[in-house]
C-alpha positions, 0 to 999 in steps of 0.5 A: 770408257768410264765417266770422267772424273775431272772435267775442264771447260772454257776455263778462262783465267786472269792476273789484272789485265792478263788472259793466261788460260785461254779457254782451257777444256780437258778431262781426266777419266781412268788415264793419267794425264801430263800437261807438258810446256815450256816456263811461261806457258800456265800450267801452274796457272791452270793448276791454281785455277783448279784449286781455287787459289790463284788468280783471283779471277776466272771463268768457265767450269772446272767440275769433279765428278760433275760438282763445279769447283770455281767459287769453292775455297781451296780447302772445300775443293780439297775436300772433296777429293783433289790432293795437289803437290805445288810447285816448290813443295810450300813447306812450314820451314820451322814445322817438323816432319811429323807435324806437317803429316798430323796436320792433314791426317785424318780428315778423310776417312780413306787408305792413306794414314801416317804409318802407309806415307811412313811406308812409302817414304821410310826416309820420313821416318828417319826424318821425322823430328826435323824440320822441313828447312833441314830436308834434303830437296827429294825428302821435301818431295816426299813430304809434299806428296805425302801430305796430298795423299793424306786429304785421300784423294781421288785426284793427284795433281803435281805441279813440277814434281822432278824439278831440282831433283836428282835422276836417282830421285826423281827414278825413285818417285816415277817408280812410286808414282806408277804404284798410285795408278796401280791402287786407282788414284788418278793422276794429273801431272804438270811436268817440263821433264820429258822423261817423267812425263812420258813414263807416267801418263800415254795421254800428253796435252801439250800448253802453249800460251795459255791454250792446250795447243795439241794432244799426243801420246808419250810413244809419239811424243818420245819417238819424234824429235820434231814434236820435242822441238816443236812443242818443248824446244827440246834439241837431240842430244849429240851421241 
């Protein structure tokens, strides 16, 4: 197995008097990894935590090929090879599609450039003189991930990628998503969508208030409806 890339260790996290994350330790090496949880259980927490951009307040270590990441602004962590996807996708409502993409382009010598992101999403093409409030919801995705893959990561972490989407949609996008894995970008993904989770990542830690209360795998996960109710209070569909 080779060295991790990220490593998580005791990472505390707090809002005011809040403990959110509670002693947190993972690590992604060559897998994809998928936090899976309920609402309410700091996986975007976590996510922030590792970027360095909320709460304000943390402890423990976060390292990217054994560089510390807390107490770095987000954008030094971005520069050093995380790309995030947020929650919400976070767009400039009044900036163009085109904008949004020449903002980050370029900074990081690497593949990704306008014209592959442009390959990849031929929807932003078409879309590129309009603004990111005259997207559609999966056009915004789209945006948002292309954005993050033109810091060049090393690292992909998505925050809640399929959420609010359309099932063609968000197929599309796991069909894109398992490209990344293919060209060597690592991916951490933060997902309540049980499909999306275990199609892209074997390796599922599973969030329960602010811990990582288990590790499975998607084939386990997926074949038991004991763990879906345990885990994600997820009941079988009736046939």
């Amino acid at each position: 197995m080779s060295d991790p890339l990220l490593v998580v260790e005791g990472l505390n996290a707090y809002y005011g008097p809040s403990h959110v994350l509670q002693n947190v330790s993972f690590s992604v090496t060559e897998q994809a990894v998928a936090i899976i949880g309920r609402n309410g259980m700091g996986k975007s927490t976590l996510c922030a935590a590792i970027m360095g951009m909320t709460p304000p307040r943390t402890s423990g270590s976060v390292r990217l090929e054994g560089t510390e990441l807390i107490g770095r602004a987000s954008y030094k962590i971005a520069g050093l090879g995380i790309g995030y996807v947020p929650q919400g996708r976070r767009l400039f409502p009044s900036l163009s599609v085109e904008e949004h993409l020449r903002m980050v382009a370029g900074r990081n010598g690497g593949p990704w450039n306008m014209r592959r992101v442009y390959e990849l999403f031929p929807r932003l093409a078409e879309r590129k003189r309009n603004g990111g409030a005259q997207l559609s919801g999966g056009e915004q995705q789209m945006l948002a991930i292309g954005r993050a893959l033109l810091t060049n990561p090393k690292l992909l972490i998505m925050d809640e990628p399929s959420e609010g989407l359309a099932p063609t949609v968000i197929e599309m996008l796991v069909e894109t998503f398992g490209k990344f894995e293919e060209e060597g970008l690592r991916m951490l993904l933060v997902e309540q969508n049980l499909v999306v989770a275990t199609s892209l990542a074997e390796r599922q830690l599973v969030m329960i208030g602010g811990e990582i209360a288990a590790e499975t795998t998607a084939s386990e996960l997926a074949g038991s409806v004991e763990l879906q109710r345990r885990y994600l209070g997820v009941e079988p569909v009736a046939h």
